[in-house]
Backbone as XML, in Angstrom:
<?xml version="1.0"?>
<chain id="A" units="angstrom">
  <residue number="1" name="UNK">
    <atom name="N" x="15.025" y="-4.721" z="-65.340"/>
    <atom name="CA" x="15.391" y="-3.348" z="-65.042"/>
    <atom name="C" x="16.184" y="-3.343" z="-63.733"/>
  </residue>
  <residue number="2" name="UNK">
    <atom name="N" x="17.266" y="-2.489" z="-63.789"/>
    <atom name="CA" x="17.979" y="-2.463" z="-62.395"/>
    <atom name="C" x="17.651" y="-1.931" z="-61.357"/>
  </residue>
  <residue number="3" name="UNK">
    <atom name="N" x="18.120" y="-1.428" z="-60.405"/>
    <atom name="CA" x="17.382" y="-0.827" z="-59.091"/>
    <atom name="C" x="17.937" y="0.677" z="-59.573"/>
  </residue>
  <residue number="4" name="UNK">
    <atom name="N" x="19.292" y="1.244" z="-59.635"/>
    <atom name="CA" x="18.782" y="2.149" z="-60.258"/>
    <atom name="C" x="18.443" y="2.661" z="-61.341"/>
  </residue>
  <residue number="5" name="UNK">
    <atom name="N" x="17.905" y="1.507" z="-62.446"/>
    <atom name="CA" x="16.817" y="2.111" z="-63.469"/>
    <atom name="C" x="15.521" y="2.519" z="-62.796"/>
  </residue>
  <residue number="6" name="UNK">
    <atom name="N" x="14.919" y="1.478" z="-62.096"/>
    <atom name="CA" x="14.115" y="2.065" z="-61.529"/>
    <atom name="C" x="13.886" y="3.441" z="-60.528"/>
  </residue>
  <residue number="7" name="UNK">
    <atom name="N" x="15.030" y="3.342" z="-59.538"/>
    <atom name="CA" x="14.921" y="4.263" z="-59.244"/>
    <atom name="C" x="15.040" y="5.604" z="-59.346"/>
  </residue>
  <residue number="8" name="UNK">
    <atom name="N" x="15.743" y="5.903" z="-60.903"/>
    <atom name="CA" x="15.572" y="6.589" z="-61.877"/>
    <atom name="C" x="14.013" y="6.871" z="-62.221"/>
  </residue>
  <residue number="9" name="UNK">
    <atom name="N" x="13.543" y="5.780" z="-62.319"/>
    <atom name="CA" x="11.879" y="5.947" z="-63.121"/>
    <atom name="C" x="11.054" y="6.705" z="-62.264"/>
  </residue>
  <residue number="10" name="UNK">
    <atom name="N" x="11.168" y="6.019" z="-61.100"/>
    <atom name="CA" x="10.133" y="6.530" z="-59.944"/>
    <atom name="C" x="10.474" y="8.257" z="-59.671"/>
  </residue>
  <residue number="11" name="UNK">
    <atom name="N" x="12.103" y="8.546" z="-59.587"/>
    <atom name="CA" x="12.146" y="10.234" z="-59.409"/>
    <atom name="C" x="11.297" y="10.812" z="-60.256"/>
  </residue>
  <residue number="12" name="UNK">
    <atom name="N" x="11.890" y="10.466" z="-61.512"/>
    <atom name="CA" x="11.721" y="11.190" z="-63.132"/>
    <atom name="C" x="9.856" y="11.290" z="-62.379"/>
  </residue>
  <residue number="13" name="UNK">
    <atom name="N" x="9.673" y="10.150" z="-62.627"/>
    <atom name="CA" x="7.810" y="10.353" z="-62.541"/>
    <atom name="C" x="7.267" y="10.941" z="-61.427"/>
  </residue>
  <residue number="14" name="UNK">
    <atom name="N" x="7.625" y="10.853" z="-60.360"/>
    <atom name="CA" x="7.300" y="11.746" z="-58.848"/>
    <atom name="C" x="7.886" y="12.920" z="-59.081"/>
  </residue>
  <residue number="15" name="UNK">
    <atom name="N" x="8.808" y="13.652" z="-59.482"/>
    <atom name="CA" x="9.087" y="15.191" z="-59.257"/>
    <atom name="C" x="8.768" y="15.321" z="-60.903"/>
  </residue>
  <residue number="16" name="UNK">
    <atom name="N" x="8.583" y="14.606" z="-61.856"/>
    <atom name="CA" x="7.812" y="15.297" z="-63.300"/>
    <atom name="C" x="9.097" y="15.689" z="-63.935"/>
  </residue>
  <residue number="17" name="UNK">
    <atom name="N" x="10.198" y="14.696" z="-64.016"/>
    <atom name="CA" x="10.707" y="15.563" z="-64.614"/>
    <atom name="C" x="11.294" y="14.486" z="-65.489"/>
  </residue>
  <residue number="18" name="UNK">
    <atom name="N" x="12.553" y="14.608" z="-66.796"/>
    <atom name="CA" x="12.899" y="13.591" z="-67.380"/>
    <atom name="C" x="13.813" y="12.904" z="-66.772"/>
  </residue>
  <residue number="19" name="UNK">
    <atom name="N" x="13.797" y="11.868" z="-67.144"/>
    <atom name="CA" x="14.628" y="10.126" z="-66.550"/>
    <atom name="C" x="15.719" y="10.952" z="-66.750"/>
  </residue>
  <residue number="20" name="UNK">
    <atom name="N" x="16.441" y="11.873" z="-68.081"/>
    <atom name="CA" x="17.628" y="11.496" z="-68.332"/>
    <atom name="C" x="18.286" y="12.612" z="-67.797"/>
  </residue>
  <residue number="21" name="UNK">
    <atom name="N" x="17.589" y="13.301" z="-66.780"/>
    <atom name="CA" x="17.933" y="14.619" z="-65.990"/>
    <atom name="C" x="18.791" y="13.971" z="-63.970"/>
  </residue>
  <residue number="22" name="UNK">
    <atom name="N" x="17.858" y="13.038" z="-64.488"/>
    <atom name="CA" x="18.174" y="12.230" z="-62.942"/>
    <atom name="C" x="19.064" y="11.056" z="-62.988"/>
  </residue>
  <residue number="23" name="UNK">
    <atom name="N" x="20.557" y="11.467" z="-62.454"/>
    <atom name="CA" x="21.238" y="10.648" z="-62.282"/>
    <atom name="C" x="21.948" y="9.640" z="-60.925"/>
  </residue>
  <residue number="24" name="UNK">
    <atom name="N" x="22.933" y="9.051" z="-60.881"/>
    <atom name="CA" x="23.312" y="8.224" z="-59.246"/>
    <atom name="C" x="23.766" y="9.621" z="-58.426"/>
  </residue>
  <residue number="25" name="UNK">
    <atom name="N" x="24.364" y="10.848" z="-58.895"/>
    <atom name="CA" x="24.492" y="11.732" z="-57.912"/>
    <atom name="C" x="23.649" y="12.595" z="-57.749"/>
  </residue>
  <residue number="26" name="UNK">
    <atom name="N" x="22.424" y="12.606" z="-58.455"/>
    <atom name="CA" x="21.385" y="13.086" z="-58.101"/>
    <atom name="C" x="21.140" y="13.499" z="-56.575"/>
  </residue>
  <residue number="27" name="UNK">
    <atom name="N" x="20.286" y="14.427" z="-55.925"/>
    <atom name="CA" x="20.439" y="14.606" z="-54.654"/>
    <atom name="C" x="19.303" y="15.834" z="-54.670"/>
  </residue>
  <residue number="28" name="UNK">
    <atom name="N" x="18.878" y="15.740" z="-53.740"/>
    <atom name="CA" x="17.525" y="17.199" z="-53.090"/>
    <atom name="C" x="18.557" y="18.547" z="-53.510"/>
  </residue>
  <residue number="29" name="UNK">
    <atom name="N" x="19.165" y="18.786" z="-53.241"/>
    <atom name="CA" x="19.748" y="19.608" z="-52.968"/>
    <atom name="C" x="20.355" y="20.167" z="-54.695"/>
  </residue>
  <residue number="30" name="UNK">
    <atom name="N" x="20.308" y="19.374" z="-55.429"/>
    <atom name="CA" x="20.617" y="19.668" z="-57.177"/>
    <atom name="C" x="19.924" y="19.042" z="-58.070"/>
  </residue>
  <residue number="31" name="UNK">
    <atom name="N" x="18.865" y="18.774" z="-57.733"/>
    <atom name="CA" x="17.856" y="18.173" z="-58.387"/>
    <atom name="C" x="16.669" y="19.021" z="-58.485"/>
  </residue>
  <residue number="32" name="UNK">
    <atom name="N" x="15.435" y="19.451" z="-59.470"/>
    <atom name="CA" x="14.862" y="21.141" z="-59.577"/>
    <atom name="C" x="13.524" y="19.861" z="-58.979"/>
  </residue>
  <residue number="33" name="UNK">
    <atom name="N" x="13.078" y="20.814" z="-58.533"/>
    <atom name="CA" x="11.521" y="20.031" z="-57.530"/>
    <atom name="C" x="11.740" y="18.761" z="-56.696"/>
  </residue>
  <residue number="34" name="UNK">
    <atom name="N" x="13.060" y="18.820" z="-56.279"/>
    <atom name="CA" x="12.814" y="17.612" z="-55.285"/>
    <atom name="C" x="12.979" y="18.571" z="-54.038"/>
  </residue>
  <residue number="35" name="UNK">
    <atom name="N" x="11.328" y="18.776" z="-53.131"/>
    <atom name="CA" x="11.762" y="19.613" z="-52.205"/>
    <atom name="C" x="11.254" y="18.621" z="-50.898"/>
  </residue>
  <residue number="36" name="UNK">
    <atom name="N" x="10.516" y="19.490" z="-50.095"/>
    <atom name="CA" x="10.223" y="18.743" z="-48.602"/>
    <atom name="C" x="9.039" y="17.912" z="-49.515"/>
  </residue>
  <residue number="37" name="UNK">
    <atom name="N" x="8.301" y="18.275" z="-49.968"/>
    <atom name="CA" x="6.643" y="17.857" z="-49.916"/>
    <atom name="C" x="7.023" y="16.861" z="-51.423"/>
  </residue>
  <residue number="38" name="UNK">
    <atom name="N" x="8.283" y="16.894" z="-52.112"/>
    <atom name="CA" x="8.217" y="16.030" z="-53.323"/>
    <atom name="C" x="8.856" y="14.700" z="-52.764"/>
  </residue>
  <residue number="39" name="UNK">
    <atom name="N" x="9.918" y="15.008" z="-51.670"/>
    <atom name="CA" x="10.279" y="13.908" z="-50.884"/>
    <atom name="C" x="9.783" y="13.272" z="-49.889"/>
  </residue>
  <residue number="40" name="UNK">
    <atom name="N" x="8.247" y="13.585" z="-49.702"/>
    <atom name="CA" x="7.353" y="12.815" z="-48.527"/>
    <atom name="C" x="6.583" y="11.529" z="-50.058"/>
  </residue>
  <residue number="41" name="UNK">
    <atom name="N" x="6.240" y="12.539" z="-51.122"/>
    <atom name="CA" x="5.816" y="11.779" z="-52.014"/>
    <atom name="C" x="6.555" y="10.630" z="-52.731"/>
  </residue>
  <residue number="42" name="UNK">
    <atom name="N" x="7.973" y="11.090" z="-52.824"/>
    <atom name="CA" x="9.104" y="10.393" z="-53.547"/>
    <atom name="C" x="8.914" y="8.618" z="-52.404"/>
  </residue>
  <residue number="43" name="UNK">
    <atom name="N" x="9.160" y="9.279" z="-51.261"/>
    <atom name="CA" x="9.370" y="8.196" z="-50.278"/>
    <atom name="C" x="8.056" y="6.877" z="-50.654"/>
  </residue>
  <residue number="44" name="UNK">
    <atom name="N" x="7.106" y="7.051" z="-50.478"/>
    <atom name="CA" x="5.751" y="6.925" z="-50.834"/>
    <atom name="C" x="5.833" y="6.008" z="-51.886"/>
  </residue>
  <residue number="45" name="UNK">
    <atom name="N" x="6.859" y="6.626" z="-52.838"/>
    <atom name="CA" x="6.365" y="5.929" z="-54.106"/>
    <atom name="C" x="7.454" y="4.958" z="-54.670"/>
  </residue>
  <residue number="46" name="UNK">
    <atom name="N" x="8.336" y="5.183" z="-53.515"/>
    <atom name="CA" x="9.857" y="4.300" z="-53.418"/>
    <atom name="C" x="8.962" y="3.093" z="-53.078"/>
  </residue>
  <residue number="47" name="UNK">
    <atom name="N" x="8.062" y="3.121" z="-51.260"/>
    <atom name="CA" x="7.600" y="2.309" z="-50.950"/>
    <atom name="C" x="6.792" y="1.452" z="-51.722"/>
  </residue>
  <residue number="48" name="UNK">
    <atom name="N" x="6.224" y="1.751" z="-52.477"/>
    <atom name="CA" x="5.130" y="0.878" z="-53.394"/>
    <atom name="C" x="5.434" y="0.432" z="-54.544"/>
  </residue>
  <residue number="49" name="UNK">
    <atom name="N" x="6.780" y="0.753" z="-55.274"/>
    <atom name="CA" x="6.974" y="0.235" z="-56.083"/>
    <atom name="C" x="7.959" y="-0.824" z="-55.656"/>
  </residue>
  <residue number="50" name="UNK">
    <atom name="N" x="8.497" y="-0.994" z="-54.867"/>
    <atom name="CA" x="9.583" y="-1.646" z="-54.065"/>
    <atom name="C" x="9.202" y="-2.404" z="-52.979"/>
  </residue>
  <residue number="51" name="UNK">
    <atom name="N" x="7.792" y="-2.332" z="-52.691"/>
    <atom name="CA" x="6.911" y="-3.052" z="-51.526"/>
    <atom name="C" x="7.800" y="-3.293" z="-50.030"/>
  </residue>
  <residue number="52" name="UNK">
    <atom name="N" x="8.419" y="-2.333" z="-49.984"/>
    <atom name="CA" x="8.434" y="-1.897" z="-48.367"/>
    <atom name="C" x="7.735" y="-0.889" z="-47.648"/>
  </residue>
  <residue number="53" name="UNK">
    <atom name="N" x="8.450" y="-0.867" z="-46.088"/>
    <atom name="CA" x="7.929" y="0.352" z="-45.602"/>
    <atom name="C" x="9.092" y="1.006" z="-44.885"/>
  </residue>
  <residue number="54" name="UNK">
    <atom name="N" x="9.092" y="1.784" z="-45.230"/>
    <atom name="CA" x="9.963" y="2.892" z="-44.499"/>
    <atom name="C" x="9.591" y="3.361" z="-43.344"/>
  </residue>
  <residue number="55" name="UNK">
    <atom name="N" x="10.643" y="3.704" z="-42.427"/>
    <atom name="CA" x="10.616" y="4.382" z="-41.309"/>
    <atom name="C" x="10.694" y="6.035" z="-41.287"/>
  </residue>
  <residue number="56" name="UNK">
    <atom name="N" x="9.897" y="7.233" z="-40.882"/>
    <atom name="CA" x="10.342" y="8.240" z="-40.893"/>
    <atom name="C" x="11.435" y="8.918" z="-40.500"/>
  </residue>
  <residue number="57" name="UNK">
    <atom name="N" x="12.127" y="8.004" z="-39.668"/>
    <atom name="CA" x="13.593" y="8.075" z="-39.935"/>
    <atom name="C" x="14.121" y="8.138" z="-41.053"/>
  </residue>
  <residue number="58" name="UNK">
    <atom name="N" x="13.891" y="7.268" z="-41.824"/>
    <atom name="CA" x="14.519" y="6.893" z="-43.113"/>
    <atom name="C" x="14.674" y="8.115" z="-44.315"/>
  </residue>
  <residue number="59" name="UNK">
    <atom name="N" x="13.165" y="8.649" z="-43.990"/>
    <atom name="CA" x="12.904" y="9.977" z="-44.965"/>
    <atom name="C" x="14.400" y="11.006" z="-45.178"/>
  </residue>
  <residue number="60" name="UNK">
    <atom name="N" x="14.967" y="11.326" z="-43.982"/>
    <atom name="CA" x="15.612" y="12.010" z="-43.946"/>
    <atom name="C" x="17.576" y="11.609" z="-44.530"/>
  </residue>
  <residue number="61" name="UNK">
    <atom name="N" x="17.477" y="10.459" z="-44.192"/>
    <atom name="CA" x="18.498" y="9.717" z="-44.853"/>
    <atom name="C" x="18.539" y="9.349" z="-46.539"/>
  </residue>
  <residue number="62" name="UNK">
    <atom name="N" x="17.549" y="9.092" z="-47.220"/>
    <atom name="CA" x="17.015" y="8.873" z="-48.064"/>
    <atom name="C" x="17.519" y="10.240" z="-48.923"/>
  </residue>
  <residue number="63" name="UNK">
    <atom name="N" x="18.253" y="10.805" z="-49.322"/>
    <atom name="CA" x="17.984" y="12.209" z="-49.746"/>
    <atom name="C" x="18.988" y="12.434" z="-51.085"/>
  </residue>
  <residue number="64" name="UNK">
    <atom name="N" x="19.354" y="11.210" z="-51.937"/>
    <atom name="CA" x="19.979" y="10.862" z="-52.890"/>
    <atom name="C" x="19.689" y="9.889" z="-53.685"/>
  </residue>
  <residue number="65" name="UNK">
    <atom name="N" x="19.930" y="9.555" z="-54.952"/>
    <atom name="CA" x="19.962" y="8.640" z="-55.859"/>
    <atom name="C" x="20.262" y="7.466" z="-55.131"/>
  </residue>
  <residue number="66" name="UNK">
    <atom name="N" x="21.911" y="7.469" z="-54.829"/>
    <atom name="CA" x="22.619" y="6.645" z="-54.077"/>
    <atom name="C" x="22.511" y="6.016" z="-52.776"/>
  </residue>
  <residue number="67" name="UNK">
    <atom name="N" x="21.666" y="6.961" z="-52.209"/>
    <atom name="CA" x="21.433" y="6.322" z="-50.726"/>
    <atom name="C" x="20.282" y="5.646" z="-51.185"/>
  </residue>
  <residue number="68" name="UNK">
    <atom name="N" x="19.241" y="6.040" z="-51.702"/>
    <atom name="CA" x="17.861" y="5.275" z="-51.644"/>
    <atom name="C" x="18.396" y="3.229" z="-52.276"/>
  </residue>
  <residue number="69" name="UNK">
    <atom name="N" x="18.838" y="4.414" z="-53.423"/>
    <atom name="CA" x="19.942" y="2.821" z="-53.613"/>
    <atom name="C" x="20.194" y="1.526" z="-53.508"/>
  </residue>
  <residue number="70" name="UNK">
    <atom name="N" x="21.341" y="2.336" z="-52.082"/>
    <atom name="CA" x="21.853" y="1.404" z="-51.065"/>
    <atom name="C" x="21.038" y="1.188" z="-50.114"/>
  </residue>
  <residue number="71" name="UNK">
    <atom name="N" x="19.486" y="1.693" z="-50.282"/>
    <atom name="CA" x="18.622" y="1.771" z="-48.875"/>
    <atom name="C" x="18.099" y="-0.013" z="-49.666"/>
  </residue>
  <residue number="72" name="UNK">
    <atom name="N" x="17.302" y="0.035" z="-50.609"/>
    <atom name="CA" x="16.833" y="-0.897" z="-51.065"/>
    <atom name="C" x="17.560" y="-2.027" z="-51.153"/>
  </residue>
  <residue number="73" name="UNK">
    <atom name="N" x="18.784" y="-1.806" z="-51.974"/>
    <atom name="CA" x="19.811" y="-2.988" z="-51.951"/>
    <atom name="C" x="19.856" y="-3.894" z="-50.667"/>
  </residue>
  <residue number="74" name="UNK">
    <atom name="N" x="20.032" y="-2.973" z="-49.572"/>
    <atom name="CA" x="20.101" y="-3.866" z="-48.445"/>
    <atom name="C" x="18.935" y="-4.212" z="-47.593"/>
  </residue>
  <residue number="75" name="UNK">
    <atom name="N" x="17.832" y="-3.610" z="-48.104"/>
    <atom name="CA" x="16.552" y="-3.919" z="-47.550"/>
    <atom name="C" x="15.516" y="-5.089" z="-48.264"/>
  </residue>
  <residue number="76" name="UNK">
    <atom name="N" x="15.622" y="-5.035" z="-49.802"/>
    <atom name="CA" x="15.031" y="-5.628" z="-50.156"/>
    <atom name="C" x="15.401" y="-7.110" z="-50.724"/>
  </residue>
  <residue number="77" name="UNK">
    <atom name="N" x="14.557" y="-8.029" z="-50.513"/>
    <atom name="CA" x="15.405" y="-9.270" z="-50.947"/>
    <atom name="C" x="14.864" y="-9.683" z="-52.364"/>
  </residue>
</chain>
């Protein structure tokens, strides 16, 4: 599975909604229940399926398909 299949999976399943609703331009801002309190959870569940840790910095950067992404891509080996 790719990184963003997965990270497809993990939205879809943290904000409840379907995989095929959530795409790479996906974003808080046009996406239905990704709000403050779905993106403390989203983060959360980025971390554990992806076995990092994020910085609360990061939360706020984090706020797209694409960035989380490129967050992992370059974070994870």
């Amino acid at each position: 599975m790719s990184v963003l299949e997965q990270v497809i999976h993990v939205v879809a399943e943290t904000l409840n909604v379907s995989p095929s609703t959530i795409t790479r331009e996906s974003t808080a801002e046009n996406t239905n229940g990704w709000d403050s309190l779905a993106h403390v959870n989203l983060m959360i569940a980025i971390e554990q399926t992806f076995d990092i840790a994020l910085d609360v910095e990061d939360f706020a950067k984090l706020n797209s398909i694409q960035s989380i992404i490129e967050f992992i891509e370059k974070n994870v080996t």
